[in-house]
Structure formats: C-alpha cells, structure tokens
C-alpha positions in Angstrom: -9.2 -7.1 8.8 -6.3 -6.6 11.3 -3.2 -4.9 10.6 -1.4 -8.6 10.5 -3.6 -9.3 7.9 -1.0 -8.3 5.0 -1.8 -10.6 2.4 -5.7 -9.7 2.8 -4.6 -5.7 2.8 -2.5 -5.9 -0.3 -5.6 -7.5 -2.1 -7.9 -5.0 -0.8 -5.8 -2.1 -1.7 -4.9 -3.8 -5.4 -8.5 -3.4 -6.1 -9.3 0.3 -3.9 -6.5 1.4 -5.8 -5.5 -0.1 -9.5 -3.9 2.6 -10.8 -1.4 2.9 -7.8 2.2 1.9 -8.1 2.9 0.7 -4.6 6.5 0.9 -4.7 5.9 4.8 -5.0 2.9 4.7 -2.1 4.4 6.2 1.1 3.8 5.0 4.4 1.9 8.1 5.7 -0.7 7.5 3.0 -0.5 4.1 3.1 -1.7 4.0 6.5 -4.4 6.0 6.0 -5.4 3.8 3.0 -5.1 0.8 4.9 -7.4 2.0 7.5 -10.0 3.3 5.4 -10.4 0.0 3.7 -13.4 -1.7 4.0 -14.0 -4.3 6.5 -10.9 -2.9 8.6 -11.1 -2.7 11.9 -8.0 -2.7 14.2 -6.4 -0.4 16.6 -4.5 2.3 14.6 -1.5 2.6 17.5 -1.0 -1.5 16.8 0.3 -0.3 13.4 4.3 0.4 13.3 6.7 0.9 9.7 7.5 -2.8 10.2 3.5 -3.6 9.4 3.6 -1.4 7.1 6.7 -2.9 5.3 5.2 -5.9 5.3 2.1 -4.7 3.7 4.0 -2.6 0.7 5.6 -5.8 0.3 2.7 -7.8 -0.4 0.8 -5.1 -2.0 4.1 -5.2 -4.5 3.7 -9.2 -4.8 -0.3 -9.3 -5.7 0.3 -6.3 -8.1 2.8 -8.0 -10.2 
C-alpha cells in the first residue's frame, strides 16, 4: 500500500483497530498507524495532513 491508497488504508485500519473511533484518532498517531500497517510500504515524507484527511475520511466512511 501507498499513501494514495485511502480506501485500502481505512479498511486496513477498520480491522487493525475495531474499537477505534476515527473521528477522535489524531493525525500524529494516525500516521504512525498507517505506516505500521501491514503490506505498507511508501515513503513516509510523501505523506502530508491533506493524505491524511483523506484517509480519516475514509476510515470514517468504512466504519459507519
């Protein structure tokens, strides 16, 4: 997984982290989360709050 790969992150992290109400997640852990998942693999300086955004966003979409 890249970091453009939002909708494939926010289904990752729904299961890596169930009990997790993304809305409250901040982006500092978030980003460590994200690159900790498995099967990530991307440059951690190619990541910037609007990637982030975008994958609270979805993360908040699947977990509905």
């Amino acid at each position: 997984m890249k970091w453009t790969d939002t909708l494939d992150i926010a289904i990752a992290l729904c299961e890596q982290y169930p009990d997790k109400d993304p809305k409250s997640v901040n982006f500092v852990d978030l980003y460590k989360w994200v690159q900790a998942l498995p099967g990530f693999d991307d440059d951690p300086k190619r990541c910037g709050e609007k990637i982030l955004e975008a994958i609270q966003s979805a993360w908040i979409d699947e977990s509905s």
